[in-house]
C-alpha positions as CSV (number, residue, x, y, z in Angstrom):
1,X,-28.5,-79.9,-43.8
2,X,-24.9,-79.0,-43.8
3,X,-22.6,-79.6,-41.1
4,X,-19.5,-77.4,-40.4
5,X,-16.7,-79.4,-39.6
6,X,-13.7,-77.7,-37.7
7,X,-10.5,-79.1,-37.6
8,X,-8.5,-78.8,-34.6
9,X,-6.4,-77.0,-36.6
10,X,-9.1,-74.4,-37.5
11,X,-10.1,-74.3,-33.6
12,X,-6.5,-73.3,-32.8
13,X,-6.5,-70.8,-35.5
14,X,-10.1,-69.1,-34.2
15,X,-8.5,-68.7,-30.4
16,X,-6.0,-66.9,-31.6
17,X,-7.5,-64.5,-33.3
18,X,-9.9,-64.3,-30.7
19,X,-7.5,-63.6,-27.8
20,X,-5.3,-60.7,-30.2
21,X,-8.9,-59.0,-30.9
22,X,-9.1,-58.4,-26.9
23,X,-6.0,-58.2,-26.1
24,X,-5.2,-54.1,-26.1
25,X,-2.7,-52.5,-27.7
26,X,0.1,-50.8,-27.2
27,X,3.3,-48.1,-28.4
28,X,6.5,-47.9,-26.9
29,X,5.1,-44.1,-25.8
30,X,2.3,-45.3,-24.0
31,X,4.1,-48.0,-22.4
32,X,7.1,-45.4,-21.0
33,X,4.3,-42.5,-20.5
34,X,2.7,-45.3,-17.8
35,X,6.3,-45.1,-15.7
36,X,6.0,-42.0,-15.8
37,X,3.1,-42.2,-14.6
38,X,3.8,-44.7,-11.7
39,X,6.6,-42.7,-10.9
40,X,4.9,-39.1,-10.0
41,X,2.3,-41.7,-8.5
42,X,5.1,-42.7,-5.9
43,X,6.6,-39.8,-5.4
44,X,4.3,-37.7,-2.5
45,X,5.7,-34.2,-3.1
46,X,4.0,-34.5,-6.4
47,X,0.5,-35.9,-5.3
48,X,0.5,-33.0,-2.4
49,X,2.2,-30.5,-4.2
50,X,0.4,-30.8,-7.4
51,X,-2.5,-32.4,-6.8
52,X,-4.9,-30.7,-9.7
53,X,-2.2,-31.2,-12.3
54,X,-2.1,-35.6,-11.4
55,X,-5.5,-35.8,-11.8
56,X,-5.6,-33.6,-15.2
57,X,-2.6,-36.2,-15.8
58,X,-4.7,-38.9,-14.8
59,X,-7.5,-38.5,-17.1
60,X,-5.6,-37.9,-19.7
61,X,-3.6,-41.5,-18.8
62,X,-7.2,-42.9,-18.8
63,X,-8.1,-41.7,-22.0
64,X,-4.5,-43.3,-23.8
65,X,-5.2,-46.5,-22.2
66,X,-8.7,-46.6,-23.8
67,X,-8.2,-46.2,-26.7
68,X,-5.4,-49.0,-26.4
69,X,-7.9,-51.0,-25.2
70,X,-10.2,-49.9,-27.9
71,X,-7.6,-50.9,-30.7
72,X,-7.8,-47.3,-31.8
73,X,-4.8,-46.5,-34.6
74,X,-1.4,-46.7,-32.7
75,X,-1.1,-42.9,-34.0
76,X,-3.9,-42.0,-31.5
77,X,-2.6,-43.7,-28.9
78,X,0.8,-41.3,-29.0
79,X,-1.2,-38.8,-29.6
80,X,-2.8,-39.1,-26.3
81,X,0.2,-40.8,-24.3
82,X,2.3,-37.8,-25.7
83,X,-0.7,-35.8,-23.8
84,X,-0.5,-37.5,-20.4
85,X,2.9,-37.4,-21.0
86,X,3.1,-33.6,-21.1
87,X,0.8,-32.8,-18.5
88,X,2.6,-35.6,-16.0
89,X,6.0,-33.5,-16.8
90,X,3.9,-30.5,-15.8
91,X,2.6,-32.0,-12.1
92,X,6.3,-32.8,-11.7
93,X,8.1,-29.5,-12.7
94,X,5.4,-27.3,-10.5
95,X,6.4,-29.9,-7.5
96,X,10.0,-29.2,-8.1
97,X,9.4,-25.2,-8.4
98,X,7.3,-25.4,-4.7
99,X,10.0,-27.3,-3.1
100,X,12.3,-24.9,-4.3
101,X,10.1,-22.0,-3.3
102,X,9.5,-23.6,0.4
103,X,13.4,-23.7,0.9
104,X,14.2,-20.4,-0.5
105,X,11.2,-19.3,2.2
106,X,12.9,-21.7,5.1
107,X,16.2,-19.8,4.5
108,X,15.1,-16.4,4.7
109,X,13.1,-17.8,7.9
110,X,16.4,-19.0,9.2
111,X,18.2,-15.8,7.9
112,X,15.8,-13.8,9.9
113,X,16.3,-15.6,13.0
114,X,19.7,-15.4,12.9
115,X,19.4,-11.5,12.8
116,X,16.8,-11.4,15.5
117,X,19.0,-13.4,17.7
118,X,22.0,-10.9,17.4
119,X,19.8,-8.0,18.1
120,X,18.1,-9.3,20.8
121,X,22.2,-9.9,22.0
122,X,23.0,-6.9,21.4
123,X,19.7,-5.6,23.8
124,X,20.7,-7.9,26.2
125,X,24.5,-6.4,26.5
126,X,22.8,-2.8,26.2
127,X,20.4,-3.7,29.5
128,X,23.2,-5.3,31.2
129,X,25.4,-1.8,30.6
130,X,22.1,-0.4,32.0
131,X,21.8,-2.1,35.0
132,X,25.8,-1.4,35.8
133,X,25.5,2.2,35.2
134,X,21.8,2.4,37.2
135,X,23.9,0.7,40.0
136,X,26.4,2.5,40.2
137,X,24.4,5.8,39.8
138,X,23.3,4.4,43.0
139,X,26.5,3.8,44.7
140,X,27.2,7.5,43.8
141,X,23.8,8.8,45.3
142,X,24.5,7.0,48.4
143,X,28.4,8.5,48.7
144,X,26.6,11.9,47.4
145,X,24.5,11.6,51.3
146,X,27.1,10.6,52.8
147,X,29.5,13.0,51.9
148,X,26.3,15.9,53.0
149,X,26.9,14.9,56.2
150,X,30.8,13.9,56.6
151,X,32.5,15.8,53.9
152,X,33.1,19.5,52.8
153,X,30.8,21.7,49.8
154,X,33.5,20.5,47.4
155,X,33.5,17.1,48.5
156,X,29.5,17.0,48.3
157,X,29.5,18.8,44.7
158,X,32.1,16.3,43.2
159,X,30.0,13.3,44.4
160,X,26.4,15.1,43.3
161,X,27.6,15.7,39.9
162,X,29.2,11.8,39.9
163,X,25.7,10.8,40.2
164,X,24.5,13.0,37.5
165,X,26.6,11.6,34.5
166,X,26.3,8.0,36.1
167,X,22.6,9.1,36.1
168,X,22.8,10.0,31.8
169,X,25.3,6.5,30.7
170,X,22.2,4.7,32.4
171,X,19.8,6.6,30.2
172,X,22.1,6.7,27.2
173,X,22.3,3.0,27.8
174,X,19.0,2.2,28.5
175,X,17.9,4.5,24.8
176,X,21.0,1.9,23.0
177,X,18.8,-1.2,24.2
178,X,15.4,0.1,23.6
179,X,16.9,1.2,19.8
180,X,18.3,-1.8,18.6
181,X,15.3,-3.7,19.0
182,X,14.3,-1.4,16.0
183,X,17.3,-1.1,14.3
184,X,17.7,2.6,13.8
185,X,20.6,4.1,12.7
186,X,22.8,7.1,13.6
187,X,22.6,9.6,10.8
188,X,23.6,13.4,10.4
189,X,20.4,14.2,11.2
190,X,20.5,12.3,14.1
191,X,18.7,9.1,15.1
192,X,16.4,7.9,12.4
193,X,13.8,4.6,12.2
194,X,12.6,3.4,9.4
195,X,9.2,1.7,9.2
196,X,8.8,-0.1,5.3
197,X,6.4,-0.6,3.1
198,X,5.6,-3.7,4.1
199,X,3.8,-2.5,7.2
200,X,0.7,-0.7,6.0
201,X,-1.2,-2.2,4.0
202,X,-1.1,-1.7,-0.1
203,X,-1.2,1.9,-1.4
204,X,-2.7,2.6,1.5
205,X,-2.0,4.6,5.0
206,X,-3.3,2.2,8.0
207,X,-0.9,0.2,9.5
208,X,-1.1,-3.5,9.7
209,X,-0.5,-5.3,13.1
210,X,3.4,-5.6,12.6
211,X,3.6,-1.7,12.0
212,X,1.5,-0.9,15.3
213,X,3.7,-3.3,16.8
214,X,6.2,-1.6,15.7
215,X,5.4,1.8,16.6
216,X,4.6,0.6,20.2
217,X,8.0,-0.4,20.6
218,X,8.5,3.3,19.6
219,X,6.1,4.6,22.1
220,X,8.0,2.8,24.8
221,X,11.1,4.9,23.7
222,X,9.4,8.4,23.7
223,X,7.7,7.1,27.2
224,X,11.4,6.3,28.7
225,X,12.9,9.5,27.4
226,X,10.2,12.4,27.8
227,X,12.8,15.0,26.9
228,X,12.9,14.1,23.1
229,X,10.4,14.3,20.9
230,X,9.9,12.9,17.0
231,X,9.7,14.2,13.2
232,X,7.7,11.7,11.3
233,X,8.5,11.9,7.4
234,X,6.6,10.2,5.0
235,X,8.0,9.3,1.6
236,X,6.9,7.4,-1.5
237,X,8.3,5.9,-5.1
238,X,7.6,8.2,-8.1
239,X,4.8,5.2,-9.0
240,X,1.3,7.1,-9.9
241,X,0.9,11.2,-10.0
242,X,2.7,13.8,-7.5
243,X,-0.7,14.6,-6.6
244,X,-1.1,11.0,-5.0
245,X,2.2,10.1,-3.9
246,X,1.9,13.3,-2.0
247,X,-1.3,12.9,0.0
248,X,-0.7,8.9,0.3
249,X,2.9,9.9,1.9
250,X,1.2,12.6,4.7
251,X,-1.2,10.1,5.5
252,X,0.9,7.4,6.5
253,X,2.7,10.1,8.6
254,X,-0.2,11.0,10.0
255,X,-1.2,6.9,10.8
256,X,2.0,6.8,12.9
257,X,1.3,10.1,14.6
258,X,-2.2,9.1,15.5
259,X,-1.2,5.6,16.6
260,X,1.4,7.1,18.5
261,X,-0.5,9.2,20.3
262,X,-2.9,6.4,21.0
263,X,-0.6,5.2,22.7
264,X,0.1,8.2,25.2
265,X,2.4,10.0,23.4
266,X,1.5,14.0,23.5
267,X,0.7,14.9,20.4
268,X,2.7,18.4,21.0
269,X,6.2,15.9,21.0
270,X,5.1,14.9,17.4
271,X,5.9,16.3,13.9
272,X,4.9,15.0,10.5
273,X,6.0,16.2,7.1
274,X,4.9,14.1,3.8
275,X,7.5,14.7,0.8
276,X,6.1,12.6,-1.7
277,X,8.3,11.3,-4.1
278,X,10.6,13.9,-3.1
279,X,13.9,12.3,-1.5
280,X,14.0,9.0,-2.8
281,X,17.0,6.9,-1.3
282,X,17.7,5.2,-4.5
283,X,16.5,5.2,-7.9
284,X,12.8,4.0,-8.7
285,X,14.5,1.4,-11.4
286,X,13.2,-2.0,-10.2
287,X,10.6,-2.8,-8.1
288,X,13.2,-3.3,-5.2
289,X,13.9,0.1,-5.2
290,X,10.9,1.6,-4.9
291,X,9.6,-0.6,-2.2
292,X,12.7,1.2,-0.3
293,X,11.5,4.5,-1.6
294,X,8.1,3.9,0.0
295,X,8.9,4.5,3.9
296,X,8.5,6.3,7.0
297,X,11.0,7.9,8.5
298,X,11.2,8.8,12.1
299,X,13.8,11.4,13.4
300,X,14.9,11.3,17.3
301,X,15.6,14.6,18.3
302,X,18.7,15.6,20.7
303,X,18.1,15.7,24.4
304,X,17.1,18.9,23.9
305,X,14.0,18.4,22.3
306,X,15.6,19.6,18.3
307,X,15.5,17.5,15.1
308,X,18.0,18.8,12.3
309,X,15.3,20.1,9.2
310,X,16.4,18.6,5.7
């Protein structure tokens, strides 16, 4: 029998080559793809924010560090740590773009607050001017009895018709609060509000629960003022056929008439006209545009009950 003799030098030599055939490899790519890695690891906008894109970027980390482990050809290995490199950079970018997207949303939040705060100011002012003119309405009714029994026919007629135009600044002022809270606007035509797109639902004519809300508020004025009534126009983009844009902008007329009504409004103080794509305010050249093209339009008549026709 043979014996195999092994030097101590030989026995060195055989660890060796033993511990570099387990130990696993490595690139420069992988090794810098595994930061990166770490990194959007640490970073907990990313794992919240883009949590299917880490874990595609985790497997694909898992399968670069195989085949390190593996010994596979170190042009594998950046193959696949380019990979996981890539989709890492993708779970990062689409954290960055949310964050943006959440602040853009907090400003316009803030933006909006800011607005609702002056206008509910301004209706504050507008109820205080109410009150002051309702009290001293009052002050003049009470001189007005006085004066039946105390003073002269001319005496009594100056002080009755006092209290009459105290009696309108209180309603004038009263009509100023009640508006601003939904921002109309003096016009040629008279007083017009304007409900948007944005409250009734897609292409369509019902009215989601900030348009009914809306129209309540409305309601509230015609209720306050019985001696007014309302022409409700509806208008549209120039998006789709005439045909369409015509019966789509009498319907949403008709949705505010009916929830108007609804809401104890006589139907006989109500008007509705659909144009269509008629009178657009601006042109239908963005998408901007004709979201402002697609309204409602409400006209206040005069105290005498008349709207001014287009």
């Amino acid at each position: 029998m043979i014996k195999k003799i092994f030097t101590p030098a030989l026995l060195l030599t055989a660890m060796l080559l033993a511990a570099c055939s387990t130990t696993p490899k490595t690139t420069s790519l992988l090794d810098q793809t595994r930061m990166d890695y770490q990194a959007a690891q640490n970073n907990p906008n990313v794992l919240s924010l883009a949590p299917l894109e880490m874990r595609q970027a985790g497997v694909a980390m898992d399968d670069a560090n195989n085949a390190a482990k593996d010994n596979e050809s170190s042009e594998k290995i950046d193959r696949l740590a380019y990979l996981a490199k890539q989709k890492i950079a993708t779970a990062q970018e689409l954290s960055k773009q949310k964050l943006a997207e959440a602040s853009v949303a907090d400003a316009a939040k803030a933006r909006d607050q800011i607005r609702l705060e002056q206008r509910t100011n301004e209706a504050d002012k507008a109820k205080m001017q109410a009150d002051q003119a309702k009290a001293q309405a009052e002050q003049a009714r009470l001189a007005a009895q006085i004066a039946q029994g105390e003073a002269g026919d001319a005496q009594r007629k100056a002080a009755e018709e006092q209290a009459r135009a105290l009696e309108m600044q209180n309603r004038n002022a009263a009509l100023e609060a009640q508006l601003a809270d939904l921002q109309a606007k003096t016009t040629t035509r008279g007083i017009v509000i304007t409900l948007g797109d944005v409250l009734f639902g897609v292409d369509q004519s019902k009215l989601n629960p900030d348009g009914m809300r809306t129209v309540q508020k409305l309601a509230t004025v015609l209720q306050n003022n019985m001696q007014r009534t309302v022409l409700i126009e509806g208008h549209t983009d120039n998006t789709g056929t005439q045909a369409h844009n015509q019966d789509l902008s009498e319907r949403r007329a008709g949705a505010v008439r009916s929830a108007l009504v609804l809401m104890g409004v006589s139907r006989d103080r109500i008007e509705t006209k659909g144009y269509g794509e008629t009178f657009p305010v601006t042109e239908n050249n963005t998408a901007q545009n004709r979201q402002l093209n697609r309204r409602v339009e409400i006209i206040l008549s005069d105290v005498n009950g008349k709207v001014l026709p287009r």
